[in-house]
C-alpha positions in Angstrom: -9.6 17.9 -20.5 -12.5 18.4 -18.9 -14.2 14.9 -17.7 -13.0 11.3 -18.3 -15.8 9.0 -18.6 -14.7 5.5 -18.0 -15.8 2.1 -19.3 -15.6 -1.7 -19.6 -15.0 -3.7 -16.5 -16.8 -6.3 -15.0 -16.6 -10.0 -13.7 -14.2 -12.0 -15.4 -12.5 -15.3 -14.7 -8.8 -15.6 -14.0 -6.5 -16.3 -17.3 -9.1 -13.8 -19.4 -8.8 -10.7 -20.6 -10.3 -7.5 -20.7 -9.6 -3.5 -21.9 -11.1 -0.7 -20.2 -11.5 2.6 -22.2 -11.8 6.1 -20.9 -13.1 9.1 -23.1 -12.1 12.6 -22.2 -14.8 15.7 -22.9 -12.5 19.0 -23.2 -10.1 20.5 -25.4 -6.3 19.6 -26.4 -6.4 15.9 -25.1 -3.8 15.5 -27.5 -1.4 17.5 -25.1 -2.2 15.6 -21.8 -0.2 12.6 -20.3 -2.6 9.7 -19.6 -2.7 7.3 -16.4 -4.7 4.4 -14.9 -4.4 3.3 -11.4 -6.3 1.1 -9.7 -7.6 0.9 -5.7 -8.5 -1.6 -3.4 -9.9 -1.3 0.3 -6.5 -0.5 1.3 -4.9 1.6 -1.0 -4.9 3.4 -4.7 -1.6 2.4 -6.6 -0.1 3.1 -10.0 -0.8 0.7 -13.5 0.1 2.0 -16.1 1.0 6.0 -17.8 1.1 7.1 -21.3 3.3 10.3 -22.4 1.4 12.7 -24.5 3.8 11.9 -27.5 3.1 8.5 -26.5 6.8 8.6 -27.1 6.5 6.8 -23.6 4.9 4.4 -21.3 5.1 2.7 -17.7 4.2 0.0 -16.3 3.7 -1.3 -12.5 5.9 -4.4 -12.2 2.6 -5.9 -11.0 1.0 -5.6 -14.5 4.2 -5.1 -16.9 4.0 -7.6 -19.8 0.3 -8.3 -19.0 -1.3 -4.6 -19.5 -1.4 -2.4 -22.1 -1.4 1.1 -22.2 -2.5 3.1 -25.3 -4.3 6.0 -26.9 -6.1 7.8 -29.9 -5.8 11.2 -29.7 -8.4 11.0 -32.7 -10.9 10.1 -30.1 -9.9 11.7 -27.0 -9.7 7.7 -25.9 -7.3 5.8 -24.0 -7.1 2.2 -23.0 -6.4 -0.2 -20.7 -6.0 -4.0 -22.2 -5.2 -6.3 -19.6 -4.5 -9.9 -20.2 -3.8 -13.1 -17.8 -5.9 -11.8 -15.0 -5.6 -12.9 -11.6 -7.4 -12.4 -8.5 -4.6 -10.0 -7.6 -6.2 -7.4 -10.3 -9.3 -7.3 -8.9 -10.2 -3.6 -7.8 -11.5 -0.2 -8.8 -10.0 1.2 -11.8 -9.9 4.5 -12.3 -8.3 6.4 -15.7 -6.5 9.7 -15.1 -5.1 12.8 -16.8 -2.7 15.5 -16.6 1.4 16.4 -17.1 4.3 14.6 -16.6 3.9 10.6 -16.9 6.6 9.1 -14.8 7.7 5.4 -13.7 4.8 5.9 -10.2 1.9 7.2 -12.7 1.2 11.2 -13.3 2.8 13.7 -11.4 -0.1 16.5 -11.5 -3.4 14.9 -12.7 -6.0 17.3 -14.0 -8.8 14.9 -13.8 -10.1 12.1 -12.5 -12.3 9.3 -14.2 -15.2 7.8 -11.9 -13.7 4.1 -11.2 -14.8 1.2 -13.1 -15.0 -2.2 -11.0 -12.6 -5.2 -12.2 -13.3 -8.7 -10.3 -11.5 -11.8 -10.9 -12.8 -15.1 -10.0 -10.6 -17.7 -9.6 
């Protein structure tokens, strides 16, 4: 993996959904563990990480049962689908990838995507 180029996001009211996507340039996507984390003024913090095998996910207690975490290796895509927004989700979402998705996000992330803004109105 090379670049992740991110997508979606926007202004959305609270109780709506939305999914975010982010599309990797590079080779052997298939082999990399996938993350998204997300970063207000104050601080970045884990969402949600896919394993490679997809054999595995995790969720941030903040998001779990809301979010969705998913991929197609078929077109070096992952996803973000995040449901019964709140004003709480509102930040700068950024997709990541790189080896060893764990319960806190990636432990080594090989690349960064650029952020993609999520605001909830209330």
């Amino acid at each position: 993996v090379q670049d992740l180029v991110q997508s979606g996001g926007g202004l959305v009211q609270a109780g709506d959904s939305l999914t975010l996507s982010c599309t990797a340039s590079g080779s052997r996507f298939s082999d990399y563990d996938l993350a998204w984390y997300r970063q207000t003024p104050e601080i970045r913090t884990f969402a949600a990480s896919i394993s490679a095998n997809s054999d595995s996910t995790y969720y941030a207690d903040s998001v779990k049962g809301r979010f969705t975490i998913s991929r197609d290796d078929a077109k070096n895509t992952f996803y973000l689908q995040m449901s019964r927004l709140n004003v709480d989700d509102t930040a700068v979402y950024f997709c990541a990838a790189g080896r060893t998705a764990y319960a806190k996000g990636i432990r080594v992330v090989s690349a960064w995507g650029m952020g993609t803004q999520v605001t909830v109105s209330s």
